[in-house]
DRENMIPA-340273 format. One record per residue (C-alpha): residue number from 0; residue in one letter; x, y, z. Coordinates in pm, 1 decimal, decimal comma. Each point is the difference from the previous one (the first is absolute). Last residue first. Layout:
<nodes>
+-----+---------+----------+----------+----------+
! num ! residuo !       xx !       yy !       zz !
+-----+---------+----------+----------+----------+
! NUM !       A !        X !        Y !        Z !
...
+-----+---------+----------+----------+----------+
</nodes>
This chain:
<nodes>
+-----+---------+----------+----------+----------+
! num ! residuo !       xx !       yy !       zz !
+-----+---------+----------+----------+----------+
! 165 !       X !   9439,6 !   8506,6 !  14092,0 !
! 164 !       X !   -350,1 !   -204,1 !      9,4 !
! 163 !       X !    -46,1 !   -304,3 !     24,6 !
! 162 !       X !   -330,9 !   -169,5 !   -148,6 !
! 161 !       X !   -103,2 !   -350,2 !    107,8 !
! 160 !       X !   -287,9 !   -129,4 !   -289,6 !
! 159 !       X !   -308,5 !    -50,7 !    -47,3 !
! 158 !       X !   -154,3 !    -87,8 !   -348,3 !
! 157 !       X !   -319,5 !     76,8 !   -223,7 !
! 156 !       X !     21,0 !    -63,3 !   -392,5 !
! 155 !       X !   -243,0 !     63,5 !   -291,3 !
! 154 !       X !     92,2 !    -47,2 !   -353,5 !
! 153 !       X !   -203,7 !    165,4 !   -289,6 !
! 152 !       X !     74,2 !   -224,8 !   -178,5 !
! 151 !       X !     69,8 !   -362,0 !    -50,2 !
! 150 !       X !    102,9 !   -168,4 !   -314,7 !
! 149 !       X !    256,4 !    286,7 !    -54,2 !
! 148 !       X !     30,9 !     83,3 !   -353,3 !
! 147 !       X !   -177,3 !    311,6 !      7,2 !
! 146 !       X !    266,8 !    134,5 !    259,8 !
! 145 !       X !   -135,3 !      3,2 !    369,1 !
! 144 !       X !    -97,3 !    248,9 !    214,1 !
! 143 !       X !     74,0 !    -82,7 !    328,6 !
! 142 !       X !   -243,9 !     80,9 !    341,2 !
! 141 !       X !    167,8 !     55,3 !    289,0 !
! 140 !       X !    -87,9 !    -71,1 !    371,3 !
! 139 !       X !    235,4 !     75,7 !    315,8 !
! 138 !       X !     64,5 !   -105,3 !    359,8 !
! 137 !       X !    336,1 !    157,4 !    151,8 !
! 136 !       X !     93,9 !    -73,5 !    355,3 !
! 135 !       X !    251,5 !    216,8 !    152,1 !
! 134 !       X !    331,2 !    -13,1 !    146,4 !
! 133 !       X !    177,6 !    303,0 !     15,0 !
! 132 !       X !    -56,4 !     26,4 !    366,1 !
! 131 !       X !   -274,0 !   -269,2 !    113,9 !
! 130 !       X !   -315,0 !    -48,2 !   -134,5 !
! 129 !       X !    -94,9 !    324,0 !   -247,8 !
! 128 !       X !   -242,8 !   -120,9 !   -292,8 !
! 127 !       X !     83,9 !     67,9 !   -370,0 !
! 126 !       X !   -353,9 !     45,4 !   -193,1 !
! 125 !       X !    -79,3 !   -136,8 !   -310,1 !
! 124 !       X !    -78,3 !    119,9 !   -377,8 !
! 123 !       X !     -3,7 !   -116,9 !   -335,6 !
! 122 !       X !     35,7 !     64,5 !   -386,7 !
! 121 !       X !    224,8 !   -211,2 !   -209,0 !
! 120 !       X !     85,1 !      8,3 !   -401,5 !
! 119 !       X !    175,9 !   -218,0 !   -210,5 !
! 118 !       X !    267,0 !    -29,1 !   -252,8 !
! 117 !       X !     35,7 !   -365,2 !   -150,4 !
! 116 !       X !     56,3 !   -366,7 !     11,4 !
! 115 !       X !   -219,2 !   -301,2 !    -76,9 !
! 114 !       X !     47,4 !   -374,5 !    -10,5 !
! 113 !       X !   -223,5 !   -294,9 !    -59,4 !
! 112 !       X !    -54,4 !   -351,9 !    -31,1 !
! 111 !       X !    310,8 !   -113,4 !    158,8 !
! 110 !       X !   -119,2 !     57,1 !    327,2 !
! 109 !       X !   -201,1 !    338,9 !     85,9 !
! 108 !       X !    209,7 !    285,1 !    -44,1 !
! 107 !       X !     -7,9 !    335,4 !     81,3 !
! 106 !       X !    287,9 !    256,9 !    -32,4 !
! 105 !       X !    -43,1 !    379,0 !    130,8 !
! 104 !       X !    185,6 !    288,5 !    -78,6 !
! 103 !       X !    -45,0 !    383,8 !    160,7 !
! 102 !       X !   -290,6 !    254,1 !     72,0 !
! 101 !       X !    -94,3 !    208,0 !    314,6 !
! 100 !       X !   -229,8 !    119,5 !    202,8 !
!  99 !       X !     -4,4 !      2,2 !    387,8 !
!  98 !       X !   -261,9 !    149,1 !    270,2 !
!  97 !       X !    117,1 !     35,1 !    337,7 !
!  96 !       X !   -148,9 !     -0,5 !    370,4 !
!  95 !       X !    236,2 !     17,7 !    318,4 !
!  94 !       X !   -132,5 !   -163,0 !    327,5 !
!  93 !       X !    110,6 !     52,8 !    319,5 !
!  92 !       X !   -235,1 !    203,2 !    129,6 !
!  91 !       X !     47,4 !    226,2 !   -346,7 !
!  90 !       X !    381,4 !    -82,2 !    -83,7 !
!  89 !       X !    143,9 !    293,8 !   -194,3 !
!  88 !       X !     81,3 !    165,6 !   -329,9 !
!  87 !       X !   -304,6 !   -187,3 !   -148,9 !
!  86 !       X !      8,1 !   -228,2 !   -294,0 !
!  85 !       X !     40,1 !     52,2 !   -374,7 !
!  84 !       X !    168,8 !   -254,6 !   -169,6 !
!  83 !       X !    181,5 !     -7,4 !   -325,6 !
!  82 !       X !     77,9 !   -305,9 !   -114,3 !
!  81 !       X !    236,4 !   -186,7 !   -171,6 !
!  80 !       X !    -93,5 !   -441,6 !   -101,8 !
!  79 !       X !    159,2 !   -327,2 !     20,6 !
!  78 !       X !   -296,2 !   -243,0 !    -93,3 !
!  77 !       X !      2,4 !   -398,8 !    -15,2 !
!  76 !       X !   -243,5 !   -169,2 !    -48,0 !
!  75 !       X !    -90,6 !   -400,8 !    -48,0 !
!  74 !       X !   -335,9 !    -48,9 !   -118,6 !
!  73 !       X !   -299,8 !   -146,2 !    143,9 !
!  72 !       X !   -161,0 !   -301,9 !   -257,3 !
!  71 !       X !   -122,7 !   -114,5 !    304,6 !
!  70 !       X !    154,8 !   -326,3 !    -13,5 !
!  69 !       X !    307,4 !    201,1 !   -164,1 !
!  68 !       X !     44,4 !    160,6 !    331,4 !
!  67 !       X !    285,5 !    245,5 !    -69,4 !
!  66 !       X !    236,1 !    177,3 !    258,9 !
!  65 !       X !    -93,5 !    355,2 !    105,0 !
!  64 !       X !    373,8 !    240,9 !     37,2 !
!  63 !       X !     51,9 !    384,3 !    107,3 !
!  62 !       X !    224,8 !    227,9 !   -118,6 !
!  61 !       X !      4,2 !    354,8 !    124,3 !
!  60 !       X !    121,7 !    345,7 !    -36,4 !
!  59 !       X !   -146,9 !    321,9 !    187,3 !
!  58 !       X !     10,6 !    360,2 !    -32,5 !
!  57 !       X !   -129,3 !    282,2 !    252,9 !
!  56 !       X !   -188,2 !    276,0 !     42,2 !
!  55 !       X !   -183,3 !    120,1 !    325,1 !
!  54 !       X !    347,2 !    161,0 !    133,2 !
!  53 !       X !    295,5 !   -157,6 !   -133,0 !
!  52 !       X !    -12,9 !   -342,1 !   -130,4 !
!  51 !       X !    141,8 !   -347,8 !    -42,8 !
!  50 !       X !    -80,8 !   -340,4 !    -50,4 !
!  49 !       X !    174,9 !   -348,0 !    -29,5 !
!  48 !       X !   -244,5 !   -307,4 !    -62,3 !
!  47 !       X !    -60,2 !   -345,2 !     27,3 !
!  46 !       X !   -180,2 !   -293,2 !   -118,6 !
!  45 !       X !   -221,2 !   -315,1 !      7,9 !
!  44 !       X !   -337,6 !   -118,4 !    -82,8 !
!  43 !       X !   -195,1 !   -296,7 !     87,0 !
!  42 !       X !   -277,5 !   -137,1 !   -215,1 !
!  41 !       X !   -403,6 !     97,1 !    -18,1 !
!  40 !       X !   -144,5 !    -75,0 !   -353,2 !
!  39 !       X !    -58,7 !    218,8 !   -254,3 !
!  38 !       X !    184,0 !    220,4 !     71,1 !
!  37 !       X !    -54,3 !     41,9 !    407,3 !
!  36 !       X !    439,8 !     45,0 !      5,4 !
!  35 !       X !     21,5 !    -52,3 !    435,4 !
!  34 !       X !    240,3 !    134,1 !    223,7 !
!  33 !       X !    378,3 !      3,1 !    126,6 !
!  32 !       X !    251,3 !    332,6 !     70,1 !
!  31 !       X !    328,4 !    102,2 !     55,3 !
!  30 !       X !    -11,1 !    356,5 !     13,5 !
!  29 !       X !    307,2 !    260,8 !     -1,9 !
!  28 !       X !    -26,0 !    355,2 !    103,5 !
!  27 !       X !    164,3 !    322,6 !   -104,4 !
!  26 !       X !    -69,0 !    391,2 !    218,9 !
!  25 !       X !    134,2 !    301,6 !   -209,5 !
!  24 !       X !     56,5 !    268,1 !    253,0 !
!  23 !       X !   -162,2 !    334,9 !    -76,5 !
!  22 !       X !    253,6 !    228,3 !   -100,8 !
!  21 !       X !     55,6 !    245,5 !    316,4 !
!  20 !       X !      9,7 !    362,7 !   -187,0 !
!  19 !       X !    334,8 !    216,2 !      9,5 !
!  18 !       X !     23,9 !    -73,8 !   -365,2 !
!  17 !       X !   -308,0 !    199,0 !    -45,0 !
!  16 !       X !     70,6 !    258,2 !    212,1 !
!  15 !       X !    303,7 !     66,9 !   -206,3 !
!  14 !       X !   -171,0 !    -24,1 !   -345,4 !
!  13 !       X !   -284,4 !    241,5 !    115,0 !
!  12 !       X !    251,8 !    249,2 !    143,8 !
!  11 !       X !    223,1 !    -28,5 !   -350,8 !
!  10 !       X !   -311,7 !     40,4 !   -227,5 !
!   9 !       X !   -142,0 !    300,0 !    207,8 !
!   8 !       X !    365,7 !    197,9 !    -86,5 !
!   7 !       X !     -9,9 !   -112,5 !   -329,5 !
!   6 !       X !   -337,7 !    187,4 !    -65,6 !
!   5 !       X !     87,3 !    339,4 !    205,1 !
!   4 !       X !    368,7 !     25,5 !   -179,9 !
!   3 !       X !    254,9 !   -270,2 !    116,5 !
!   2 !       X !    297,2 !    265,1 !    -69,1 !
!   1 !       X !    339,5 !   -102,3 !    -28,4 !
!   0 !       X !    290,3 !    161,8 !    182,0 !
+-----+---------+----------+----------+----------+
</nodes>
């Protein structure tokens, strides 16, 4: 017969109510979404993204495309970026608040004239709102950090999107 001791003992209780715990359910979405790049000039921008979390925590990866308006001299970008957001565990009323920061790649190009790809950063926020189920509208503004290459940067973008949640 083995003996636990006192210290042991306590480890072997805390271990089995631990693993007798619910685990907080990991909750995924997918949004498809469509907005405005404002730098420099105003063009359409579209994208998508897969998140998921547990709790108030929760990762995200997108890719999102703004064609070029040479006219403008308005650059083409292109940006697939990982985030982390921080949002709350809940709808509020129906709406859920997050913040998101992140880096990833970018590529810009305007024409033939020039080309530029690098790391970049992203810093943002938006709120999910409940309308049906797990269907929710999701309305969001970043900010990128461009590399010092980039003709235009700091880039700001606003979009809307349908968000499903599973």
């Amino acid at each position: 017969m083995y003996y636990y001791g006192r210290m042991g003992r306590n480890r072997l209780v805390l271990f089995l109510f631990l693993a007798l715990l619910p685990a907080a359910p990991a909750r995924a979405d997918i949004t498809g979404f469509i907005g405005a790049n404002t730098t420099p000039e105003t063009r359409q921008v579209r994208g998508g993204a897969l998140g998921f979390g547990v709790l108030i925590i929760g990762a995200e990866f997108e890719y999102a495309f703004t064609p070029d308006d040479p006219q403008a001299l308005a650059p083409s970008l292109k940006t697939g970026m990982g985030n982390v957001i921080l949002q709350t565990p809940v709808a509020i009323y129906r709406f859920q608040p997050y913040f998101t920061t992140g880096g990833g790649f970018y590529q810009e190009e305007l024409g033939t004239t020039h080309s530029d790809s690098g790391f970049g950063l992203n810093t943002g926020g938006g709120v999910k709102i409940s309308l049906a189920g797990p269907i929710r509208l999701r309305v969001d503004y970043r900010v990128f950090k461009l590399g010092s290459g980039a003709l235009n940067s700091p880039a700001h973008r606003i979009y809307a999107g349908l968000n499903l949640k599973f």
